[in-house]
Kinemage of the C-alpha trace (Angstrom):
@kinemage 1
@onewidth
@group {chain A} dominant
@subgroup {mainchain}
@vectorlist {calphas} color= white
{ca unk a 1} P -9.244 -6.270 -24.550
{ca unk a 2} L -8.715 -6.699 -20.648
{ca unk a 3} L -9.348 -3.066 -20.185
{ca unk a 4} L -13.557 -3.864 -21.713
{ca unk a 5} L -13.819 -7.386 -19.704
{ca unk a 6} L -15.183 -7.283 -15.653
{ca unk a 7} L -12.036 -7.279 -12.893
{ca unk a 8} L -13.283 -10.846 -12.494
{ca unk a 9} L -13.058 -11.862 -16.540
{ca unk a 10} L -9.986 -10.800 -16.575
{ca unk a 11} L -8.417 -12.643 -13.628
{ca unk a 12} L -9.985 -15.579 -14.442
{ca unk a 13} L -8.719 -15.110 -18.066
{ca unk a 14} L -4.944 -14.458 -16.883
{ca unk a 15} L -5.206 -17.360 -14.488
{ca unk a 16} L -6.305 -19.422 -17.784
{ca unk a 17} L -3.063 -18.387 -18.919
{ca unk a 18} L -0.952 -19.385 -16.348
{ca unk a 19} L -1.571 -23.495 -16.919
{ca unk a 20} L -3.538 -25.915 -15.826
{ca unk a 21} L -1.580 -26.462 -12.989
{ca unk a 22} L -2.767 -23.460 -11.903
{ca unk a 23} L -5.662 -23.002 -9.981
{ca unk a 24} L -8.626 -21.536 -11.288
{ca unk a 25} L -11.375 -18.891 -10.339
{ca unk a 26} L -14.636 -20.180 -8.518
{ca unk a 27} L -17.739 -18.876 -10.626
{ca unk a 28} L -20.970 -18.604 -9.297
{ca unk a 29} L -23.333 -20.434 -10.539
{ca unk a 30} L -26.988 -18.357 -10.773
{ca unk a 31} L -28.814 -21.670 -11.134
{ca unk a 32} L -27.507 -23.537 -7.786
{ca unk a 33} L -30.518 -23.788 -4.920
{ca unk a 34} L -30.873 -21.137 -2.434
{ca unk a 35} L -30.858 -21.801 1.015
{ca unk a 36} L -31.812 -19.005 3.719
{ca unk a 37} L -30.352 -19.698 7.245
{ca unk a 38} L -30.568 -17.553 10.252
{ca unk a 39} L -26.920 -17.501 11.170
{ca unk a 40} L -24.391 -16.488 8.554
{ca unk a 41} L -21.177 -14.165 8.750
{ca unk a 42} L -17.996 -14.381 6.930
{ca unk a 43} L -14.688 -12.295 8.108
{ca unk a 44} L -11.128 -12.831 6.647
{ca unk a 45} L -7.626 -13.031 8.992
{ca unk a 46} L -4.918 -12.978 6.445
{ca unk a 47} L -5.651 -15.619 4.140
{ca unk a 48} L -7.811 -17.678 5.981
{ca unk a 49} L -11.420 -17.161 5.053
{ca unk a 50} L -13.827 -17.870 8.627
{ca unk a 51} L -17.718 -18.355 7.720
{ca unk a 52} L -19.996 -18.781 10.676
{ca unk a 53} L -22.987 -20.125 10.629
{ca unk a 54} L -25.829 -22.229 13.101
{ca unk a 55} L -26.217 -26.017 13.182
{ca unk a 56} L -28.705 -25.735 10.078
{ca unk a 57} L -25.827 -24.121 7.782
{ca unk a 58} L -23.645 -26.361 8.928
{ca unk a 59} L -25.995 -29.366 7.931
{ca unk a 60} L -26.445 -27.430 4.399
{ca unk a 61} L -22.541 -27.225 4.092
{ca unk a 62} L -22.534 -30.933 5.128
{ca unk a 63} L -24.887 -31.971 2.368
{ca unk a 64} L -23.139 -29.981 -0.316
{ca unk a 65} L -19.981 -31.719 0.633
{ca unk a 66} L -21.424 -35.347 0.409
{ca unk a 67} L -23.799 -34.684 -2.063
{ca unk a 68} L -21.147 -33.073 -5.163
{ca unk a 69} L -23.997 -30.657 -5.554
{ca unk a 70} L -23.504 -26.738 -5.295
{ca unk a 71} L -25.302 -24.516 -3.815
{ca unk a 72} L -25.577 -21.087 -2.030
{ca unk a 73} L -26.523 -19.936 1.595
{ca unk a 74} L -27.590 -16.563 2.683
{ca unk a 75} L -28.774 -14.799 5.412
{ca unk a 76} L -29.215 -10.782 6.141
{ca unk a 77} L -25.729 -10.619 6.918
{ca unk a 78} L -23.778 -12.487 3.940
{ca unk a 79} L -24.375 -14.438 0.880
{ca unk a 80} L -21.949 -17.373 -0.153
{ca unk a 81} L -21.792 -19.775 -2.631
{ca unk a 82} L -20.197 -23.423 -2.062
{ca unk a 83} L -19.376 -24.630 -5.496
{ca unk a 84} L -18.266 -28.357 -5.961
{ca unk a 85} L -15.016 -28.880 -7.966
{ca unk a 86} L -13.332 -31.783 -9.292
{ca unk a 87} L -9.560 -29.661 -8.523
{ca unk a 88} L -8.132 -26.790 -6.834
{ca unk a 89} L -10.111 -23.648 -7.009
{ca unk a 90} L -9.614 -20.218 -5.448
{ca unk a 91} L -12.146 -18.273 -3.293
{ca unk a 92} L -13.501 -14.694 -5.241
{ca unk a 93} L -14.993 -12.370 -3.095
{ca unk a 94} L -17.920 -10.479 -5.213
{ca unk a 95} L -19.275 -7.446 -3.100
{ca unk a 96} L -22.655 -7.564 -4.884
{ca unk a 97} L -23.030 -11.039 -4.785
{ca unk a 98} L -21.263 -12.479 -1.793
{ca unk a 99} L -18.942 -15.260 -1.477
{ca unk a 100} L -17.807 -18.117 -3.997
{ca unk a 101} L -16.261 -21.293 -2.589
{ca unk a 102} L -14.789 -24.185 -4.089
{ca unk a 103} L -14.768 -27.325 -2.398
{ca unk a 104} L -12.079 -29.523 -4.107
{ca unk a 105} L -12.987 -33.599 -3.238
{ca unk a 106} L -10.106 -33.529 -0.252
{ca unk a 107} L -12.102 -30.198 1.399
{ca unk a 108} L -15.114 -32.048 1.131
{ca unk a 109} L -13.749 -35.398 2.334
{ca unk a 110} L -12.519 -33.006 5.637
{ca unk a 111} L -16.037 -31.400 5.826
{ca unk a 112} L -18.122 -34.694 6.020
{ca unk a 113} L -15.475 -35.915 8.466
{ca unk a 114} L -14.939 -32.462 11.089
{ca unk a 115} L -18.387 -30.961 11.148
{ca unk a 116} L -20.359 -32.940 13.308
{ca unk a 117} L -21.778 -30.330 15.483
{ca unk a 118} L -21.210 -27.038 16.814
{ca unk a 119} L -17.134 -26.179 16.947
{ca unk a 120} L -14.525 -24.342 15.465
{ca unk a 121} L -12.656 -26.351 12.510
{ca unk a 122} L -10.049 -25.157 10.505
{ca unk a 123} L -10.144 -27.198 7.276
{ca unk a 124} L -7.249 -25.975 5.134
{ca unk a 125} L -4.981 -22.568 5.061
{ca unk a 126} L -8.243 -20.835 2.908
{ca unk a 127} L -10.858 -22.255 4.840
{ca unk a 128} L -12.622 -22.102 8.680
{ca unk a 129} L -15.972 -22.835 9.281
{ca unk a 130} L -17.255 -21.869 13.036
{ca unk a 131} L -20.582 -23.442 13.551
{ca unk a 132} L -22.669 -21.853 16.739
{ca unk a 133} L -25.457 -23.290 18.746
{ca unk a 134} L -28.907 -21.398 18.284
């Protein structure tokens, strides 16, 4: 059966498996708004996933995290989606269709909290967010 399902079904179908203790998959959800912004890059370093983006993304990122409402950014360079979750999700990497990242209530407690304006803020061991002035 595995060998008919998407590399994504079946992860998230043997993480399933594993317990709910386990953490899940973040989906994308095709239905969430679409925001353009004119800054937006993603890189990796190990496990830590950096996104960069201009005071507008960051204020979109904000809003998401007070708001419990998804939705994805994109610019020419990079596509992700910030998905709202009630527990522990982990980031998926699609490379048709960008980013998908969970923001569990403690990431988005951290988010309203750190991004204020332009910095560098390390959130958790998954997450960075660099936000640069225009």
């Amino acid at each position: 059966m595995l060998l008919h399902m998407g590399l994504f079904n079946a992860l998230s179908a043997l993480t399933s498996k594993l317990g709910s203790s386990a953490p899940r998959l973040a989906q994308v959800d095709g239905n969430a708004p679409l925001v353009d912004v004119a800054k937006l890059s993603v890189s990796t370093a190990e496990s830590l996933i950096i996104v960069v983006t201009d005071p507008v993304g960051a204020e979109v990122i904000r809003t998401i995290a007070e708001s419990g409402e998804a939705a994805t950014l994109r610019s020419a360079e990079a596509t992700v989606y910030f998905k709202v979750s009630a527990k522990r999700e982990l980031p998926v990497h699609d490379p048709r269709k960008g980013w998908a990242i969970p923001l569990d209530p403690e990431l988005r407690e951290q988010i309203t909290a750190a991004i204020t304006g332009p910095g560098e803020f390390e959130l958790t061991d998954v997450l960075a967010i660099v936000v640069e002035e225009n």
